[in-house]
N, C-alpha and C positions, 0 to 999 in steps of 0.2 A: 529573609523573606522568601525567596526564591526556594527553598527545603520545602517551605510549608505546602504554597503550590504544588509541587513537584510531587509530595511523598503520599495521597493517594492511587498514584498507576504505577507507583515502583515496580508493583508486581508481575508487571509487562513488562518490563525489561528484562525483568530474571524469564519469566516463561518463553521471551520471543527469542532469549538466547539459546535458549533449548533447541531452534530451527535448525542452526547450525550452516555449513557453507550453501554455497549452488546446489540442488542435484542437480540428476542428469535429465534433461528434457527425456519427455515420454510419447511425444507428439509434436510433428510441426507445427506453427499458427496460421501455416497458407494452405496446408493440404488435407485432404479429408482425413477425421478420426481411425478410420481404416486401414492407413497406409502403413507399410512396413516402415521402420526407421533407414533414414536413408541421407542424413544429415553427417556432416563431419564437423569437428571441432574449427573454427575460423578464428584461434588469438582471444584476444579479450579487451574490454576498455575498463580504465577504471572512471568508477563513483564516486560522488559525494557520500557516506553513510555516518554520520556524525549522530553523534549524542551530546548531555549536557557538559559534559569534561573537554570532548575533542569536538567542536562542530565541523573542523576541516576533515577530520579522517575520510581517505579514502579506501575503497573494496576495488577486486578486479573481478570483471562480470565477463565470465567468459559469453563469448558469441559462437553461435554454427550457420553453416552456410546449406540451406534446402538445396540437392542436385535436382532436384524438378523444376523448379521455380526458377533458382535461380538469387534466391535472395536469401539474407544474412537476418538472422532474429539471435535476441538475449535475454537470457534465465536470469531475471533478476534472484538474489538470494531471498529467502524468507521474510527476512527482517525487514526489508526494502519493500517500499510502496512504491508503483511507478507515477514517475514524473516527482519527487518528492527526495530532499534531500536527507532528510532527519531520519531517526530509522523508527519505526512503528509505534515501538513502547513511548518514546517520546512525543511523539502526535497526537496520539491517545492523553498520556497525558495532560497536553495542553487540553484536549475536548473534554475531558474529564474535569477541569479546573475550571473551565467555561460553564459547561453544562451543568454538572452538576454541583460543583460549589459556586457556582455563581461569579466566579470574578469578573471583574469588570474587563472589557477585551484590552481597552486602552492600559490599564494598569498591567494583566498579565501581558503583552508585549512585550513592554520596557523592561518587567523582571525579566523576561527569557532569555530577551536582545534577539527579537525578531520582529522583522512591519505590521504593524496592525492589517492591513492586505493581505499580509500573508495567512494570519489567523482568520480575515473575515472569508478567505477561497479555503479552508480548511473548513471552517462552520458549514459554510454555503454548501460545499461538496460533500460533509459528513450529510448535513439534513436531505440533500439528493438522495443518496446512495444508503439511508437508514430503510426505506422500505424494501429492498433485495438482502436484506442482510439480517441471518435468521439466526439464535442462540439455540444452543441444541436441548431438544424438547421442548422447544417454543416457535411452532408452524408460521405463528403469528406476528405482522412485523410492530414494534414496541416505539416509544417517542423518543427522544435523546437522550432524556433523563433518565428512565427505568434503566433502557437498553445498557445505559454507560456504566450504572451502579447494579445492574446486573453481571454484566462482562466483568466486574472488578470479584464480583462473589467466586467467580470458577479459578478451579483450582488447574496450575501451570498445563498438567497434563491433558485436561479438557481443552486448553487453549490454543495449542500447537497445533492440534488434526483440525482446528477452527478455520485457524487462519490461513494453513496453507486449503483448506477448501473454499474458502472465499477467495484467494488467487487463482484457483483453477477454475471457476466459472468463468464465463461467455457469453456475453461480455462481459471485461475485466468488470466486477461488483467487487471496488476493495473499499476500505472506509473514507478512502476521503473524495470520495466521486465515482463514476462510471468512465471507465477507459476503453473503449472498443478497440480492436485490433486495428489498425492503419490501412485503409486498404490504397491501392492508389484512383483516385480519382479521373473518372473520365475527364478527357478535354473536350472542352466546347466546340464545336463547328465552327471556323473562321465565318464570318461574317463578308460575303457577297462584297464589293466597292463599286 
């Protein structure tokens, strides 16, 4: 039963392998677009990047260290969404089997062996993030359904210049939510006693 689900986004898996490792950063995320490269390599941590064979696999995401700033940012890989353990093709997937075949949430969970929560912050943050997120030659933003069984119509090579252009916008507009850069938050004014 789990095949059935599963075998309309296959073909996200094969395309999103095509992404291939880390590049190499092009741009810090703390300094202006302008700035000459000025970051050095700082190590790396590893991830979760699991699919339906291996959910534990992990990746090692390298980190650099900004010498202006002062702080430490990571190049997620292609395949990886942030904040998201599963690797893209597989998400999709699940939204693809929601969406547009209809399954029931409760039912595809228990096939996946994943929380119902966790697929209802996947819906919830795909329906956010559907209106910043544009198929090429279509200006216009599409409903979940069109949009999903349209994205399943493009062929491997249309897809890859997709999605790594959907991680390169700013704010983070990736499918399963809007992720803005971290910035750190002022502190509040102690309060007088």
């Amino acid at each position: 039963m789990l095949a059935a689900v599963m075998t309309p986004a296959v073909f996200l898996l094969e395309a999103l392998l095509l992404l291939g490792p880390c590049p190499a950063p092009v741009r810090c995320p703390y300094c202006p677009a302008a700035t000459a490269p000025h970051w050095i390599g700082w190590g790396y941590y590893h991830r979760y990047a699991g699919d339906c064979e291996h959910p534990s696999q992990k990746v090692a995401v390298p980190r650099f260290w900004c010498k202006i700033q002062g702080r430490t940012f990571s190049l997620l890989p292609a395949c990886l969404l942030p904040y998201r353990s599963m690797r893209t093709g597989v998400i999709l997937a699940w939204l693809h089997a929601l969406f547009v075949q209809g399954a029931p949430l409760c039912r595809l969970a228990h096939q996946v062996g994943v929380a119902r929560g966790t697929l209802r912050g996947l819906r919830a943050g795909f329906v956010r993030a559907l209106p910043h997120l544009h198929l090429p030659r279509q200006p216009e933003a599409r409903r979940a359904v069109s949009f999903l069984a349209a994205l399943a119509q493009l062929a491997p090579t249309t897809i890859v210049p997709l999605f790594q252009a959907w991680k390169e916008r700013e704010p983070k507009h990736c499918v399963v939510g809007i992720h803005s850069r971290s910035r750190q938050r002022p502190r509040a004014p102690a309060a007088a006693a």
